[in-house]
Wavefront OBJ file of the C-alpha trace (Angstrom):
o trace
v 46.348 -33.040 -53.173
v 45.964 -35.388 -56.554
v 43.283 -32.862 -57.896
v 46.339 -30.294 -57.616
v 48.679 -32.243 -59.032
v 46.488 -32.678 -61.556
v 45.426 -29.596 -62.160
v 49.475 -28.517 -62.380
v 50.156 -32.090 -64.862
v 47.781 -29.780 -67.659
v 49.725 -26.536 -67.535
v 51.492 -25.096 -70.170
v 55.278 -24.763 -68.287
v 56.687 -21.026 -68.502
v 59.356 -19.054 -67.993
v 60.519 -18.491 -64.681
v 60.958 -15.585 -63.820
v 63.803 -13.724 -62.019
v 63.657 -12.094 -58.534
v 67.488 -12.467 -57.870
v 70.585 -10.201 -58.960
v 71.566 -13.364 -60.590
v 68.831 -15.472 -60.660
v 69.553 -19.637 -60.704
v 67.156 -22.738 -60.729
v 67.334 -23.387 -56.965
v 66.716 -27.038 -55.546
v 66.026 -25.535 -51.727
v 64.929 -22.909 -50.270
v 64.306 -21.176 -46.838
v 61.493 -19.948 -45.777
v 60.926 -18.171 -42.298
v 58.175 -15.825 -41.035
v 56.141 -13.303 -38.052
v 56.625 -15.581 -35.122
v 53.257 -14.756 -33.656
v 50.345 -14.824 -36.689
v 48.742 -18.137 -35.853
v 47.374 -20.185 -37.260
v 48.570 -18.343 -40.763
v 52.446 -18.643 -39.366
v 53.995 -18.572 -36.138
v 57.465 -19.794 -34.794
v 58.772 -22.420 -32.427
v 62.010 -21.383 -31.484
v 62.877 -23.973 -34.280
v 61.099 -23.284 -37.403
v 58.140 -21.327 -38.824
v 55.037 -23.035 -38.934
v 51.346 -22.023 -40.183
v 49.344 -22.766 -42.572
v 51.373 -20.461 -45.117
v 54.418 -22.461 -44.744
v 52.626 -25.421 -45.260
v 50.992 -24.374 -48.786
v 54.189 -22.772 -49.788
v 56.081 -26.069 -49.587
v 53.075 -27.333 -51.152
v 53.384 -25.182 -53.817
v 56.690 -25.738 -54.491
v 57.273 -29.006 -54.143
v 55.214 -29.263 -57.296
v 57.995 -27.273 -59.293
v 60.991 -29.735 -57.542
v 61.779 -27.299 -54.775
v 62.140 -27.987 -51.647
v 61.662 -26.116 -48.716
v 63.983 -25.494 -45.510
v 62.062 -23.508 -42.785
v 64.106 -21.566 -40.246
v 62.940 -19.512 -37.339
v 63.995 -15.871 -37.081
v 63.178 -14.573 -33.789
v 61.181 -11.169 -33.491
v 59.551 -9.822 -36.408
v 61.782 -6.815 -36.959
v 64.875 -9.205 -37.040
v 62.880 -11.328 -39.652
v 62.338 -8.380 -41.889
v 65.768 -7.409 -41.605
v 67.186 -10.801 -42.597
v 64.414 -11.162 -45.553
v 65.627 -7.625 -46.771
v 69.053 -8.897 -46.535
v 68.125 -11.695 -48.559
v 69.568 -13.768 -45.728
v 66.577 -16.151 -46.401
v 64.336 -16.527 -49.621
v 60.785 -16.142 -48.985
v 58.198 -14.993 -46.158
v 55.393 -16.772 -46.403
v 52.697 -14.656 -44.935
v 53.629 -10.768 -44.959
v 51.767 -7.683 -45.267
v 52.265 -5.573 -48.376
v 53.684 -1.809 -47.520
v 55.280 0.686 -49.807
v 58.548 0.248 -47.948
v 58.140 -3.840 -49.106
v 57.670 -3.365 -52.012
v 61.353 -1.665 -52.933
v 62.763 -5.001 -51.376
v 59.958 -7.815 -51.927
v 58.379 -9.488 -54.763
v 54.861 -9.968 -53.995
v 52.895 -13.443 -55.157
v 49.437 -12.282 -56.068
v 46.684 -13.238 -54.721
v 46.876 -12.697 -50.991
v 47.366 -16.197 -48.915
v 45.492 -15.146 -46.616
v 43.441 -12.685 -44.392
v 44.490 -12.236 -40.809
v 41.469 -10.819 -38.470
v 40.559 -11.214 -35.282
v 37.166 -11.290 -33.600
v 35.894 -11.103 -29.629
v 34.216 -13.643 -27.950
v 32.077 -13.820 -25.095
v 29.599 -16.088 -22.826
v 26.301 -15.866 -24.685
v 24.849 -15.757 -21.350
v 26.636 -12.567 -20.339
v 24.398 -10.564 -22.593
v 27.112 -8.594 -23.648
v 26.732 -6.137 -26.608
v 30.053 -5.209 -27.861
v 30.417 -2.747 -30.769
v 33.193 -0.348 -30.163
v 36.789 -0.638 -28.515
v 36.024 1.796 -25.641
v 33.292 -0.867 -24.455
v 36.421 -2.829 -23.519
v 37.972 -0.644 -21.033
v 35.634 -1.380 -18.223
v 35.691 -5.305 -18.898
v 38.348 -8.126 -18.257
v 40.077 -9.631 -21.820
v 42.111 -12.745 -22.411
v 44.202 -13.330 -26.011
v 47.047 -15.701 -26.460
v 50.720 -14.404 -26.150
v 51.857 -15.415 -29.441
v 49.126 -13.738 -31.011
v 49.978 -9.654 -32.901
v 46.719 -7.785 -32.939
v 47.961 -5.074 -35.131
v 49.679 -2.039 -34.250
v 46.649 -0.182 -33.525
v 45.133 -2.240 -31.054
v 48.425 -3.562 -29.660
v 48.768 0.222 -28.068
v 45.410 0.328 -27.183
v 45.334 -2.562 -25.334
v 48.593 -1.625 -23.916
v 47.453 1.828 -22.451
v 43.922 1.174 -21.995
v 42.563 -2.396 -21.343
v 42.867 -5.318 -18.728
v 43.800 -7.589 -21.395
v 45.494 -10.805 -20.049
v 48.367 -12.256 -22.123
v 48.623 -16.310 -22.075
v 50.789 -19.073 -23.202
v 48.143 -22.059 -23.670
v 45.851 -20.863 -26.522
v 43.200 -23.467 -25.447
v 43.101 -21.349 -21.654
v 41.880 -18.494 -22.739
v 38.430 -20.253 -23.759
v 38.072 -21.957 -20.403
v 38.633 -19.130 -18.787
v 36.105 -17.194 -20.400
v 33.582 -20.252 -19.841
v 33.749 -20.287 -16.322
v 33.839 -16.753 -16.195
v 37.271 -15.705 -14.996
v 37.555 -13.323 -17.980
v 34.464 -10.916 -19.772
v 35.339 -11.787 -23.448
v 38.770 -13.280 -25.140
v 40.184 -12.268 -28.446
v 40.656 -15.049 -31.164
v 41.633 -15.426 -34.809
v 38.340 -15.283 -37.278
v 38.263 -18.784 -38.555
v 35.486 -20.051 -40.913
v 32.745 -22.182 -39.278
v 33.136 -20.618 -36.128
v 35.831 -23.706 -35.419
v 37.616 -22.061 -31.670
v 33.396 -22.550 -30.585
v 33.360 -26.156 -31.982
v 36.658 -27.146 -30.873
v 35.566 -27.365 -27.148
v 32.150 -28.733 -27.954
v 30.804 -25.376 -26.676
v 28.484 -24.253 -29.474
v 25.781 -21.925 -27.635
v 27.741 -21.081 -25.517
v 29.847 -18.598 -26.839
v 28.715 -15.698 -29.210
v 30.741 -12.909 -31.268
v 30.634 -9.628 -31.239
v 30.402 -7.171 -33.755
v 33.575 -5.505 -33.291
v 36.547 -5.678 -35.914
v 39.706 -6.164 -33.841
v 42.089 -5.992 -36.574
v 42.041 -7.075 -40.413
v 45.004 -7.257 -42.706
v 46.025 -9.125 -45.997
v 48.857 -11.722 -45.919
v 51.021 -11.897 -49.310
v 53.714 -14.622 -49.780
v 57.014 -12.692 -50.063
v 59.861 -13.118 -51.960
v 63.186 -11.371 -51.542
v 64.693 -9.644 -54.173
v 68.043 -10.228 -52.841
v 67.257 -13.922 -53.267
v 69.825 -15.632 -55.519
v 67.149 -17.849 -56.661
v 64.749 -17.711 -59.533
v 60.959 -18.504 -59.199
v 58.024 -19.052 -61.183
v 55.803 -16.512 -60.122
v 53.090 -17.314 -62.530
v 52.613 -21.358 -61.338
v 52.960 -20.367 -57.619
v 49.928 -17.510 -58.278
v 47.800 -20.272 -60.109
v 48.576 -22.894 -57.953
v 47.466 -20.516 -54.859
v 44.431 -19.273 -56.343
v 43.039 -22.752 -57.154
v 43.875 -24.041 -53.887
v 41.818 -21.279 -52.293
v 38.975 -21.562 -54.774
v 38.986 -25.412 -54.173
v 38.550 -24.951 -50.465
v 42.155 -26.466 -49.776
v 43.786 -23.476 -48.199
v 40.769 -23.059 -45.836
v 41.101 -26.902 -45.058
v 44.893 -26.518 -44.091
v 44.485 -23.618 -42.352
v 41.360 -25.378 -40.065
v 44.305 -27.957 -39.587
v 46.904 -25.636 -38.100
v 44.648 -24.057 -35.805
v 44.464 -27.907 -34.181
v 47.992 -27.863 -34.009
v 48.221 -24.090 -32.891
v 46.005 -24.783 -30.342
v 47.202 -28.133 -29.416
v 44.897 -30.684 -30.352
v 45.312 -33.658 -32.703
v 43.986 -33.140 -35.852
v 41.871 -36.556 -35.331
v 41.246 -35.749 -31.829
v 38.223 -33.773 -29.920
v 39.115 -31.773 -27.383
l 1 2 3 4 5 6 7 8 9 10 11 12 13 14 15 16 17 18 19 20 21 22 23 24 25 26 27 28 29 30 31 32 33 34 35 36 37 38 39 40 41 42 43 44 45 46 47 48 49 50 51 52 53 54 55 56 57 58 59 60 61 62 63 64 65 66 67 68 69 70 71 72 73 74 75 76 77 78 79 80 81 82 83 84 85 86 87 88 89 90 91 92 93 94 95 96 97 98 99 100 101 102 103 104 105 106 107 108 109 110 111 112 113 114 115 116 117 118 119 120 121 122 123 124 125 126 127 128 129 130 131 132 133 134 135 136 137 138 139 140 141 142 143 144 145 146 147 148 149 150 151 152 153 154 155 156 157 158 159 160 161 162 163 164 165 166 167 168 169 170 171 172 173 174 175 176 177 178 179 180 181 182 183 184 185 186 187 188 189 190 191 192 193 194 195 196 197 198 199 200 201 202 203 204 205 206 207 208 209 210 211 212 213 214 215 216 217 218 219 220 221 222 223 224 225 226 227 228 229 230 231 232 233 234 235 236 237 238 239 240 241 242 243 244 245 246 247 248 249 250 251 252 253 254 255 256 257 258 259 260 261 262 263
């Protein structure tokens, strides 16, 4: 965090720039999010968290804003509020046509959602397609959206159990109550290391889902921005290995663990 204050002390300020009707120097803003994207952002019934949020505040806490998270509900409701301009920013959203007409998009992408199957190494399991699934037994957390595609898939096709404990779906797999579980793609193969399990799970070479993650601004937001720090501040966060270090923290909390603590 001092190497990125730093690095902010030595640029030139500029203009901020306007995403509002009448744009103002806001002191706050709100932030809220998908409810079920962990560990990028997901909701508590209370606020958003994620590892989006957290840069975001971050982010702007180096300009003097603060940050207010609030917690939306579904993610149609939180689209229609952030269209509304009912809150200021999404921190983690994908980038459509449609968004576009009512979003100002902070370049680059926070992040890239995907998804990746897991199973016991010992099961000598070779999965490579989705239709391999049909005829096995699946686990994924609840809170977790799997895209669209594969959301109906599962829904018609697979025995895919849903769960509330992230950490279950793991255990089950190791003791073989389930043929393979369905997990974010985190760097360093981290879900493997959290339960001290390494060698004993494998991944398969199947793409679940994959999708880029853009911080979101509304353009009904009465508040201006500046676009230009938030973009470099993002990209040297992720070049300096900090936004992959903050989002390795959130899946501890996601998950349930301490961040000083071994499963």
């Amino acid at each position: 965090m001092r190497a990125l204050r730093r690095y902010f002390l030595h640029l030139p300020w500029l203009l901020l720039a306007s995403t509002g009707a009448h744009g103002q120097a806001c002191s706050q803003v709100t932030i809220a999010g998908h409810p079920n994207l962990p560990p990028v952002v997901w909701g508590d019934y209370l606020s958003t968290l994620g590892s989006a949020p957290e840069l975001v505040s971050e982010m702007l806490a180096e300009q003097g804003i603060s940050v207010h998270s609030d917690f939306k509900g579904g993610n149609n409701r939180v689209m229609r509020d952030f269209k509304l301009g009912k809150f200021d920013i999404n921190p983690a959203m994908a980038r459509t046509p449609e968004a576009e007409s009512y979003t100002v998009f902070v370049e680059p992408p926070i992040y890239t959602q995907s998804y990746i199957v897991i199973t016991r190494r010992r099961s000598n399991l070779e999965i490579t397609d989705w239709s391999q699934l049909r005829k096995l037994k699946g686990v994924a957390s609840k809170d977790t959206y799997l895209g669209a595609r594969f959301e109906a898939f599962a829904e018609a096709e697979l025995d895919l159990l849903r769960i509330q404990n992230a950490q279950q779906g793991l255990k089950m797999l190791n003791v073989g109550r389930v043929d393979y579980a369905i997990y974010p793609q985190i760097q360093d193969d981290l879900f493997v290391s959290l339960l001290d399990m390494e060698g004993v799970f494998e991944k398969m070479p199947v793409d679940i889902a994959s999708f880029e993650l853009y911080i979101g601004i509304s353009r009904a937001s009465l508040c201006d921005f500046p676009l230009q720090q938030m973009s470099e501040w993002l990209s040297h966060s992720q070049h300096s290995g900090h936004a992959a270090h903050v989002m390795n923290d959130n899946l501890y909390k996601w998950m349930g663990y301490g961040l000083n603590q071994k499963p």
